[in-house]
DRENRO-693603 format. One record per residue: residue in three letters; z, x, y of N, C-alpha, C in turn. Coordinates in steps of 0.2 Angstrom, whole numbers, plus 5000, padded with zeros to 4 digits. Last residue first. Layout:
! DRENRO-693603
alaZXYZXYZXY;...
This chain:
! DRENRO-693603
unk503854615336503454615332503054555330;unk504754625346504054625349503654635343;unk506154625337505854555344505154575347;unk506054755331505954675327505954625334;unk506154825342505554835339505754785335;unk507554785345506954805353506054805345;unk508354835336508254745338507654755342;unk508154965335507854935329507654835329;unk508554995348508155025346507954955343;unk510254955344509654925350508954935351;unk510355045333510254985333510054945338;unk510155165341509855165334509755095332;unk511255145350510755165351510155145348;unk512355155341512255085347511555105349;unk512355275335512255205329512155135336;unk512455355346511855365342511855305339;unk513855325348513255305354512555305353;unk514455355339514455305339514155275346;unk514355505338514155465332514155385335;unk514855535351514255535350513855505344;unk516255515346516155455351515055475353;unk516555625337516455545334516255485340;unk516355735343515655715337515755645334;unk517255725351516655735357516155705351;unk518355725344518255675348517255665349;unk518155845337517955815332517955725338;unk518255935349517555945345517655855341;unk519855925353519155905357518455905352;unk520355945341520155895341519755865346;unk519556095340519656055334519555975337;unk520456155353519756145350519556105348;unk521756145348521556085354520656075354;unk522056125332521956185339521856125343;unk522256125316522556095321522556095329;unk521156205313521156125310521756085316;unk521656335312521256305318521156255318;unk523356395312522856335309522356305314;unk524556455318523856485315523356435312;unk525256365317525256395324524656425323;unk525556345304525356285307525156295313;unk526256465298525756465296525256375301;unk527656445301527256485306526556455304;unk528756405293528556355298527856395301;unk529156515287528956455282528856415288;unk529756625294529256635290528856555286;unk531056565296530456565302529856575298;unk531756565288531556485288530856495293;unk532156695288531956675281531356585284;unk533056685299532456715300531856695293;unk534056595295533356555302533056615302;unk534556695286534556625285533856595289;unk535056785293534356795288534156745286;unk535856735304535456745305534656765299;unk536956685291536656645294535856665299;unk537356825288537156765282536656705286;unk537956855299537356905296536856855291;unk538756805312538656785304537856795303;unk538656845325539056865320539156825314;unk537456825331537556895333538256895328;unk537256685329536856715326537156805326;unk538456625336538556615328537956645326;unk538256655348538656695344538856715338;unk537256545351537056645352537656675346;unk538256455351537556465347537256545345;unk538756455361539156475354538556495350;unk538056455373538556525371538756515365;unk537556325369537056375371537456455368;unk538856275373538356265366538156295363;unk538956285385539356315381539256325373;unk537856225391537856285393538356325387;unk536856095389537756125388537656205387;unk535556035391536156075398536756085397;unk535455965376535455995382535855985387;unk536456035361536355955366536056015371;unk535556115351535956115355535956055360;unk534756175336534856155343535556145344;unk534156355331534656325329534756265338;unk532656345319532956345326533656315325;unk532156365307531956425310532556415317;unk532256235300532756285301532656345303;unk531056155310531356155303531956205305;unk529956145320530056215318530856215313;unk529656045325529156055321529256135318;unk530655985335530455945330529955995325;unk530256075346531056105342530756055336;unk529456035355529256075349529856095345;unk529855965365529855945361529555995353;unk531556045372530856045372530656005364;unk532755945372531955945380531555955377;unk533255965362532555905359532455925367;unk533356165365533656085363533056065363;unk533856295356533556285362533856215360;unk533556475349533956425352533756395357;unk532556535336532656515342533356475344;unk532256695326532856645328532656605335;unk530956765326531656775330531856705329;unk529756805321530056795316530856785318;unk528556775330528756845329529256855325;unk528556645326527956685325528056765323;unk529656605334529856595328529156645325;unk529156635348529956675347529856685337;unk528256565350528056645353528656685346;unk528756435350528156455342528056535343;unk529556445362529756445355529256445348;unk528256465372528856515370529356505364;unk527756325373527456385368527856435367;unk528056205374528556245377528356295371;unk527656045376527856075369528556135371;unk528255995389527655965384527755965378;unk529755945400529155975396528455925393;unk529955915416529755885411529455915405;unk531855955419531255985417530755935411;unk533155905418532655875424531855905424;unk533955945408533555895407532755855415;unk533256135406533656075409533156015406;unk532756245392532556215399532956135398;unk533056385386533756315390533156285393;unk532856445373532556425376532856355380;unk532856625368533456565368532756535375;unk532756715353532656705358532956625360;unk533456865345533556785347533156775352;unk533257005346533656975340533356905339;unk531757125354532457045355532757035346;unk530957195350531457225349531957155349;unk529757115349529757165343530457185345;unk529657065360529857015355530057075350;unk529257165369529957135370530257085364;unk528157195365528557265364529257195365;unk527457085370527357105361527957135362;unk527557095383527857035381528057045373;unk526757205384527457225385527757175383;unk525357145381525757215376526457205378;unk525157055391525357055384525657075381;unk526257085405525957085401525957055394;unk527756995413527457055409526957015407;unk528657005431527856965425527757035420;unk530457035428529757015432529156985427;unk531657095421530957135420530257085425;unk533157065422532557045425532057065425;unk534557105413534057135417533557065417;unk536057115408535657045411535357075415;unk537057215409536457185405536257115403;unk536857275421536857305417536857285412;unk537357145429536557175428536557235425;unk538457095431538257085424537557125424;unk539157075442538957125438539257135433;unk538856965452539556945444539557015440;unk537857025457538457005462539356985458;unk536757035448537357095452537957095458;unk536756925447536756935443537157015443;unk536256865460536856815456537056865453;unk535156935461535556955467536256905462;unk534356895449534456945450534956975455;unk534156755455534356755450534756835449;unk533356785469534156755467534556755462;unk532256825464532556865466533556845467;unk531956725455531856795452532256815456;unk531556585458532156595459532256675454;unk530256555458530356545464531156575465;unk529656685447529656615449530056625453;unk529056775430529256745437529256715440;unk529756845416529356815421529456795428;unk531056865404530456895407530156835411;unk532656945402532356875405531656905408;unk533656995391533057015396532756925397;unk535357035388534756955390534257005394;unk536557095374536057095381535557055383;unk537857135368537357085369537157085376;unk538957225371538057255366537957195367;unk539957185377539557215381538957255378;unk540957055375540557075372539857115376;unk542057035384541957095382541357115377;unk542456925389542656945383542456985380;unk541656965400542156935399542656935395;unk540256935395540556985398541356995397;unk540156815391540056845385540356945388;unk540056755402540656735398540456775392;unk538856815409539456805414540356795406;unk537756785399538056845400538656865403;unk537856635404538156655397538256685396;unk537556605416538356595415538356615407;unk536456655413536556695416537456695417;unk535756535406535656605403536356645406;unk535756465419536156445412536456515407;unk534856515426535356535428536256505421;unk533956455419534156525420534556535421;unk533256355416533956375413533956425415;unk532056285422531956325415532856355413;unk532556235434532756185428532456215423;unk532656365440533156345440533156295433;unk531356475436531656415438532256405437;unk530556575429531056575431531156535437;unk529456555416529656545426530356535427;unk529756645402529456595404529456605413;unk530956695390530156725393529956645396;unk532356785385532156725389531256745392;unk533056865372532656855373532456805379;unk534556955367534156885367533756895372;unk535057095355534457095363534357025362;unk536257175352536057115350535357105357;unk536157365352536257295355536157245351;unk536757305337536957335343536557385345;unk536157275325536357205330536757255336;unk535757325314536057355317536557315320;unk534257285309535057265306535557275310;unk532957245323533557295320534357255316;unk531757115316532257155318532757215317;unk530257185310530857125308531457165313;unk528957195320529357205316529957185313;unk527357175325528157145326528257145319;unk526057155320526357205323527157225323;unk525557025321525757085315526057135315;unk525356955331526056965329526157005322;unk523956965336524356965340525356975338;unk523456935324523356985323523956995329;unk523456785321523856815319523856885321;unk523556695338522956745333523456795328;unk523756525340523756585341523456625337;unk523756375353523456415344523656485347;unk524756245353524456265355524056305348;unk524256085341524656115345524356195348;unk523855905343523555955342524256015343;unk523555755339524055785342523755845340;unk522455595345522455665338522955715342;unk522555435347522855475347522755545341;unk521555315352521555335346521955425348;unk522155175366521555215360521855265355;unk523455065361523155135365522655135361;unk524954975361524054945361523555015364;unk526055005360525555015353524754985353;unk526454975375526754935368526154935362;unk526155065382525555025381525754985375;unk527355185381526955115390526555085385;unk527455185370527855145373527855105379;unk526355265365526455205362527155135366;unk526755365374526155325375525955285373;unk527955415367527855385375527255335378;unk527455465358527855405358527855385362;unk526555565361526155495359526655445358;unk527455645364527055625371526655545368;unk528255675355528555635358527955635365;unk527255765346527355695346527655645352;unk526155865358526855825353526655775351;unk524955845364525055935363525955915360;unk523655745363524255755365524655805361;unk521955655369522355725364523255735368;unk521355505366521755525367522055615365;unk519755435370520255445366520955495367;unk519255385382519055365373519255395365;unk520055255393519955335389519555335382;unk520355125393520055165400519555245397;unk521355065386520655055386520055115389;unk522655145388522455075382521855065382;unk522755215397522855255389522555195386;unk522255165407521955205404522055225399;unk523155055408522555025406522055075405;unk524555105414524555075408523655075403;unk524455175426524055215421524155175414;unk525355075432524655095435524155125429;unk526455145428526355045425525455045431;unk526455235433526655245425526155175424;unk527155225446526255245443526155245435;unk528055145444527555105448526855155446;unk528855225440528855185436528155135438;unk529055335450528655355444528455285439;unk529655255459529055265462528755285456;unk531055245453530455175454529755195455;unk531055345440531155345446530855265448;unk531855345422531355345427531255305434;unk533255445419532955365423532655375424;unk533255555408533455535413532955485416;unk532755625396533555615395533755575402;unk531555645397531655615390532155595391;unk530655595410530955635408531255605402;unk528855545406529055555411529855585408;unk527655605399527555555403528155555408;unk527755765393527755705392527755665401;unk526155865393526755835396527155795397;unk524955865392525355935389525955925392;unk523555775387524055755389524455825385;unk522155735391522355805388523055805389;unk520955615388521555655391521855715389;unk519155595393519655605387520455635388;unk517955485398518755525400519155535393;unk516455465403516655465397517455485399;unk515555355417516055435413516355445408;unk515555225421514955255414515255325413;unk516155205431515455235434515155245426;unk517455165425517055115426516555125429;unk517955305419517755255417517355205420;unk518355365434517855405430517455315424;unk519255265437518755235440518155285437;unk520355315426519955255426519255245430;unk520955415432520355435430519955375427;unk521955365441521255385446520855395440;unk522955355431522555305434521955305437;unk523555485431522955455425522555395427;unk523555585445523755535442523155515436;unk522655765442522755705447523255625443;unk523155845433522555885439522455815445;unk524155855426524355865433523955855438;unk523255835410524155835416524055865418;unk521655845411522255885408522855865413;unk520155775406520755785409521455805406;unk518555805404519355805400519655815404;unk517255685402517955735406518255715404;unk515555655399516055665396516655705401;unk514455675406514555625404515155605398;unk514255725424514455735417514455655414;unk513455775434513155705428513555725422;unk513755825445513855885436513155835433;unk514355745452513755795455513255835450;unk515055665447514555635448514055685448;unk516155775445515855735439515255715440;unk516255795459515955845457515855825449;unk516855665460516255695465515955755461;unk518055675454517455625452516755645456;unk518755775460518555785454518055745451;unk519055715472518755755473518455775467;unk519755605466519055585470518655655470;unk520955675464520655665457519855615462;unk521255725475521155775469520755745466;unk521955615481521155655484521055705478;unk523055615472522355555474521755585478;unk523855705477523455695468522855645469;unk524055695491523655745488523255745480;unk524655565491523955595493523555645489;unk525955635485525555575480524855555483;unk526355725494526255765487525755685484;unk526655645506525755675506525855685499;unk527855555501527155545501526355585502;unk528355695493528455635495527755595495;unk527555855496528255825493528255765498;unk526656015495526855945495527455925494;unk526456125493527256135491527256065493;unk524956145493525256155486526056145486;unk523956095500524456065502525056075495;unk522556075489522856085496523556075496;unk522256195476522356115481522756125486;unk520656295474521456285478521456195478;unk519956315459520056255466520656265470;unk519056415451519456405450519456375459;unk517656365438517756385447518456355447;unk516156395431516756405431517156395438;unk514856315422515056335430515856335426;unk513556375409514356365410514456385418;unk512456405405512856345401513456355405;unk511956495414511456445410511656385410;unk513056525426512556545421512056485419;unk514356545438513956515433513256555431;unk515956565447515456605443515056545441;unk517156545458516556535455516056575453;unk518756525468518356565465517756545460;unk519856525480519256505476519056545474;unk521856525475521256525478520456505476;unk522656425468522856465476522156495480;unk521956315458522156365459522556375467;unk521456215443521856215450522156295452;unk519856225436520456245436520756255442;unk518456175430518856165437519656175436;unk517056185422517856205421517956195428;unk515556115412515856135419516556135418;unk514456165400515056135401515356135409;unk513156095390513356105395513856105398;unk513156105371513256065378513256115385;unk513156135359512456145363512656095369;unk514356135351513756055352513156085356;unk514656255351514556245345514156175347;unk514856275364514256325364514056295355;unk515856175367515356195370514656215368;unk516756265360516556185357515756165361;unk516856375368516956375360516456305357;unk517456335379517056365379516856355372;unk518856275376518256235377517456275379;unk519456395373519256355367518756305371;unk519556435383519156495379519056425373;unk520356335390519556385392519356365386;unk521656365385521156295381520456305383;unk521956525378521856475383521456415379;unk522856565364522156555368522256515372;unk524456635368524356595365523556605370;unk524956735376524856765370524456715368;unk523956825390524456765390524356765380;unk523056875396523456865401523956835398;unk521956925388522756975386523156945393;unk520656835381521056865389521756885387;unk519956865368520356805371520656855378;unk518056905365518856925366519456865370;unk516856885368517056885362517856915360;unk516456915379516356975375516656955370;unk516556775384515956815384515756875380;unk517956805386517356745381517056765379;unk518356885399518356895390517856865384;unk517556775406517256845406517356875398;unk518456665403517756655402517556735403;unk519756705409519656705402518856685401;unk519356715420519756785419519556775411;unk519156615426518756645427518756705422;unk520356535423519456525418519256575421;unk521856545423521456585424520656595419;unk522656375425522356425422521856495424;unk523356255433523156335437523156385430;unk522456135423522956165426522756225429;unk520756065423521456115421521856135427;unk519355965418519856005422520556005421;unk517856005412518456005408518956015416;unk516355915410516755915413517355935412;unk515155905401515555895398515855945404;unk513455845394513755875397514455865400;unk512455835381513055835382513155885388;unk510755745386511055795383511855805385;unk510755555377510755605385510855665380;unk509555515366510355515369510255555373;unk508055425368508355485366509055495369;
């Protein structure tokens, strides 16, 4: 008889508590636009009749369970790490993540970037574990050296992507180029998925004001230093300047440099318009995209991305984005986006301008945006999807090993 599916997911500091409850009612949690990967691995779960377990990295503890589902969000320890404890600490993560594998008997984990090095989850393989990646980050930085220390774990994780894993999900392209590049095209079987969203979440959103005064750009993400903010903020600095004072930047969310940014900003006084709104909501995040013109997406080259959801956020709701190849989602959005070399700040400034003053041009990348959307809505594409159709082809092929050892086992005692 094949084993029953049990299937270990661990994540980033997502809120599963928060989105399993929604689940449950058959609702996606309003913390965030795009679905959690939870909700969807809840989903796949309840369609195979598996049993699932979620461990998402947190600040604090927290656990729920049921029937079919433990939920439990993990503080890590030692969360501002750095140096050698920071490369301890992912290695006791990912022990500690195998213990509670072994604990589960899972016999499938999904590993997602960060939760420990790819290497640790080899030994998940050599115990009989099944490991499937969940790669939402490229490997390492697209426009800058890789470190000697990053090169020596990288050249450690060579034999997971190539053998180790049974298969690969990756949230770009340039992640699976990457991964064809440590493993010189020797890797398991790569399916790219991208995030998902719910059309109903952007029906709402109305085509912008003709008007363009204000011109309102858009920033939604952490406010970090290598997200561009302060990029952003030399652009309201020079667009001041020169007097253009109906273009105005709301900057949404939070992060380690909110208050600085906002102290820089009344210090150049530009905060009258260059506001700071902090964390918003759904709804409020919805109200902000329905008024912005543009949305503008600087993150630095020192910044690892993955995809970078706030540009499908921007072009969904039919805004014009600007940004660069850092983030790799720029490749999938055709004439809706206008790019930019990264970290040219001056670029960035023209770029804005050439939307806020050629009318022709802005209906242009809005026209464009309408024609690349419909792939962000596509379930066939979702993270779901190709976890499901992973999990249905590596149990098709434990059932025909099965069925054939069987079949040898009863022709040798006949």
């Amino acid at each position: 008889m094949p084993k029953s599916l049990r299937v270990l997911f661990a994540v980033g500091p997502e809120n599963v508590i928060d989105a399993y409850k929604y689940w449950v009612k058959g609702e996606d949690s309003p913390s965030q636009v795009s679905v959690f990967y939870s909700s969807q691995f809840f989903d796949v779960c309840e369609k195979l009749n598996a049993k699932g377990y979620v461990i998402a990295q947190s600040t604090e503890k927290e656990l729920i369970q049921d029937k079919h589902f433990i939920v439990e969000r993990r503080p890590v320890p030692f969360p501002n790490a750095s140096g050698i404890l920071y490369h301890l600490r992912q290695i006791w993560c990912g022990l500690h993540l195998l213990v509670s594998a072994i604990r589960f008997r899972a016999n499938f984990v999904i590993a997602s970037t960060g939760t420990s090095y790819w290497f640790m989850f080899s030994l998940f393989s050599w115990l009989g574990i099944k490991v499937i990646p969940s790669v939402h980050c490229t490997l390492w930085h697209k426009y800058l050296p890789v470190r000697k220390i990053h090169k020596s774990i990288l050249a450690l994780s060579r034999n997971f992507f190539a053998s180790d894993c049974q298969a690969i999900m990756a949230v770009s392209h340039d992640i699976s180029q990457q991964i064809s590049q440590l493993t010189a095209d020797c890797h398991q079987p790569i399916l790219e998925f991208f995030p998902t969203f719910r059309r109903a979440n952007f029906a709402s959103i109305k085509a912008p004001s003709t008007s363009h005064s204000p011109f309102l750009i858009l920033f939604a993400g952490r406010i970090e230093e290598n997200k561009g903010v302060f990029d952003v903020l030399e652009i309201a600095k020079r667009f001041a300047k020169i007097g253009l004072t109906d273009i105005t930047f709301h900057i949404c969310g939070t992060g380690s440099v909110l208050e600085s940014l906002r102290s820089a900003a009344k210090e150049a006084g530009v905060d009258s318009i260059f506001l700071c709104h902090g964390y918003c909501t759904k709804p409020q995040m919805r109200d902000m995209f329905n008024r912005c013109h543009v949305v503008i997406v600087p993150t630095r080259k020192d910044f690892i991305e993955g995809f970078n959801k706030v540009v499908c956020e921007g072009i969904l709701s039919g805004r014009p984005v600007v940004t660069s190849s850092v983030c790799p989602s720029l490749s999938y959005m055709g004439d809706a986006a206008i790019e930019v070399p990264p970290d040219d700040t001056q670029s960035y400034g023209d770029a804005l301008l050439s939307l806020y003053q050629d009318e022709q041009l802005y209906k242009q990348k809005r026209r464009a945006c309408l024609q690349v959307q419909e792939k962000f809505y596509d379930q066939k594409k979702s993270w779901g999807f190709a976890l499901e159709s992973i999990l249905n082809t590596v149990n098709e092929k434990e059932h025909k090993k099965l069925s054939s050892q069987m079949n040898s086992r009863y022709y040798q005692n006949r």
